[in-house]
C-alpha positions in Angstrom: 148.4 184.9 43.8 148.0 183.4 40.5 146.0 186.3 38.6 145.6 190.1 38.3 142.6 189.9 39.8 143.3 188.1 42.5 146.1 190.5 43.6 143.4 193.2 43.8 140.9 191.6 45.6 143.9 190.8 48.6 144.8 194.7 48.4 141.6 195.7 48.4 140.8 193.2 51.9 143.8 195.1 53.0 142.2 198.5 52.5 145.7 199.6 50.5 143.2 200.0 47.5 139.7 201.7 47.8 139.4 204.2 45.3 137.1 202.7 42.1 138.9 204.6 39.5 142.3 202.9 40.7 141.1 199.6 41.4 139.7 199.3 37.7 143.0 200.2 36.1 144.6 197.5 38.1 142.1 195.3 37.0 142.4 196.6 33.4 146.4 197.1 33.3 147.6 193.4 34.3 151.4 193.7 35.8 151.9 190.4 33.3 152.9 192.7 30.6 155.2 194.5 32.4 157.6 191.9 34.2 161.0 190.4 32.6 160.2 186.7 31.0 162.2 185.6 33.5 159.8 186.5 36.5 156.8 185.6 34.9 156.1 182.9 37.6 156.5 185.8 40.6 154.2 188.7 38.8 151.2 188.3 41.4 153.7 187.8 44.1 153.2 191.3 46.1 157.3 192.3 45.9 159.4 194.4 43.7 161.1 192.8 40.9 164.3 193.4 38.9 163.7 195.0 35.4 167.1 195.0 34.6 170.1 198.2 34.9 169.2 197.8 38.2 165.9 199.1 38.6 162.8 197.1 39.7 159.0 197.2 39.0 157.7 198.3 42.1 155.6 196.4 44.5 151.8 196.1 44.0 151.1 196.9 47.4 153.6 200.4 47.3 152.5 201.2 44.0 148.8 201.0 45.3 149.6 203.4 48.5 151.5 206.1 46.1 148.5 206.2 43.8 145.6 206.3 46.4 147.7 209.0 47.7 148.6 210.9 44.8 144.9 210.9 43.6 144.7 211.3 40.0 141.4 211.7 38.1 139.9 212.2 34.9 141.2 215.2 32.5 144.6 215.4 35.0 147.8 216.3 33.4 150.8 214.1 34.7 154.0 213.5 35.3 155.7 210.2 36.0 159.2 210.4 37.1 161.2 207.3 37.4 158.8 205.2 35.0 160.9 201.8 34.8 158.9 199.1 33.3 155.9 201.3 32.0 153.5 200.2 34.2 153.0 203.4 36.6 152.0 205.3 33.2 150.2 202.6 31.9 148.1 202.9 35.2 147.7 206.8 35.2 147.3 206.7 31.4 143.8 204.3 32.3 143.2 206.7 35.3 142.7 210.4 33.5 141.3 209.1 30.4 141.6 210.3 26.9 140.4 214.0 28.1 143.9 213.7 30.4 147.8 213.2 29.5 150.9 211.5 31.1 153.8 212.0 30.5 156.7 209.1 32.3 160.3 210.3 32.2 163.3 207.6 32.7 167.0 208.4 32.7 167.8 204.7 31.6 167.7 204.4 28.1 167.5 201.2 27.9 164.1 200.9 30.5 162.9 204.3 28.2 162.7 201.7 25.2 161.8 198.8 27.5 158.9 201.3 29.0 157.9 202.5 25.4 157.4 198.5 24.6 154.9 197.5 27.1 153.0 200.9 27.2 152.4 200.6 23.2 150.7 197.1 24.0 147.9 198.9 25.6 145.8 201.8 23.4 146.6 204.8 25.8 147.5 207.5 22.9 147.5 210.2 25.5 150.5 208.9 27.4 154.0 208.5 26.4 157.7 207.6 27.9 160.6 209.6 27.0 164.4 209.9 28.2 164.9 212.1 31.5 167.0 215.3 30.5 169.7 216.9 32.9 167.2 218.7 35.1 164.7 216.9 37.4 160.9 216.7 35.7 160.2 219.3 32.9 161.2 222.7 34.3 159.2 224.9 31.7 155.4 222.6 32.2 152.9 222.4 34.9 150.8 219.4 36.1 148.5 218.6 38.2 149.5 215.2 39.4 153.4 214.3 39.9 154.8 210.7 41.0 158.3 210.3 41.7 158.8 206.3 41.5 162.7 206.6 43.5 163.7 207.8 46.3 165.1 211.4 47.2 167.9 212.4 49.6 165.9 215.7 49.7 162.6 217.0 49.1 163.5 218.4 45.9 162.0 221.7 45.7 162.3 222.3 41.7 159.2 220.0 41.4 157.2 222.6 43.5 157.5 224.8 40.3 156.0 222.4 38.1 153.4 222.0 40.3 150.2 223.7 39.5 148.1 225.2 42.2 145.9 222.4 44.0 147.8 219.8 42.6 150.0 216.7 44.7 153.6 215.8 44.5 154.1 212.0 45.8 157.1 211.4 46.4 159.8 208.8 48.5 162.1 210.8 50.6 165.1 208.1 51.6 162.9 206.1 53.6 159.3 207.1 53.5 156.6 208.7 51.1 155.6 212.4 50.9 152.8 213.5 49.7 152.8 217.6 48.9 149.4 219.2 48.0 150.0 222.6 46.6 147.8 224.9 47.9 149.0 228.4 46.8 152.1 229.5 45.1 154.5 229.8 48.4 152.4 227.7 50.8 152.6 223.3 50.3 150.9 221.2 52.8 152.6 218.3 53.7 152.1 214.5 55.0 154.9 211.8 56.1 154.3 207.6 55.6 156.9 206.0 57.0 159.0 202.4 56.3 159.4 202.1 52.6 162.5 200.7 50.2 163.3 202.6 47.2 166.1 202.8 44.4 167.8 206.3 44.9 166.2 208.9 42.3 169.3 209.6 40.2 169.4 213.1 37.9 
């Protein structure tokens, strides 16, 4: 692939993408800005790619599959754990809109100033990237949408709490991707993909 564009129109053949909201922030959040110098030549290739402090930029395809799944729209609240490069927020951040707010938490300080870079090269004054505290998420807010960017041992049940009613947890659980859709205070549905690669979600 040698554009953005192109990328999308091969995930978009491959039915990974298919929901109009998320297809135009691909289209309008190029993965250019958020890949090393050093890999510039391999941004449209669909793989994950070191950022550095060993943590990657996740694949195109993955990061397509996690947001179709997680389903954000305009006006959500949400929460971005394991933000990396920036461009998982970016994407959200284009996604909900100006009337919506996201929030991307990293525990690498480093990739939270890296992150804070290439989000400020976009206009998205309704998302921000800040440094992951002790506890997983943000124990005392509420969101509607959470993505969890590395992998689990566990489900982690804390991030029920910050949950709100109706919303969806997306999350990688050692080797595959849960998605959790809240559907009262004490009752979660639950769905299982199998076969993906993930860093270990560290907190």
């Amino acid at each position: 692939m040698r554009s953005m564009h192109e990328l999308v129109d091969a995930m978009i053949s491959s039915n990974v993408l298919q929901t109009p909201e998320i297809i135009d922030a691909f289209r309008a959040v190029d993965r250019k800005y958020f890949v090393p110098a050093s890999w510039k030549n391999e941004t449209y290739i669909d793989n994950a790619l070191p950022i550095g402090n060993g943590q990657t930029i996740s694949q195109p395809s993955t990061v397509a599959f996690m947001l179709e799944k997680l389903a954000p729209k305009a006006g959500d609240k949400v929460l971005d754990i394991g933000s990396g490069s920036g461009w998982t927020t970016a994407l959200l951040c284009h996604i909900v809109g100006e009337e919506g707010s996201v929030i991307g938490l990293e525990r690498v300080s480093d990739l939270v100033e890296q992150g804070q870079e290439n989000l400020s090269q976009f206009a998205f004054d309704h998302g921000s990237i800040k440094k992951a505290g002790k506890k997983l998420g943000i124990p005392d807010e509420q969101f509607d949408r959470i993505l969890v960017s590395a992998a689990a041992d566990e489900i982690p049940q804390e991030l029920f709490s910050q949950l709100e009613v109706g919303g969806t947890l997306v999350i990688p659980v050692e080797n595959s991707i849960y998605k959790f859709k809240k559907i009262s205070q004490t009752e979660v549905e639950e769905e299982a993909f199998y076969g993906y690669i993930f860093v270990p979600l560290i907190y």
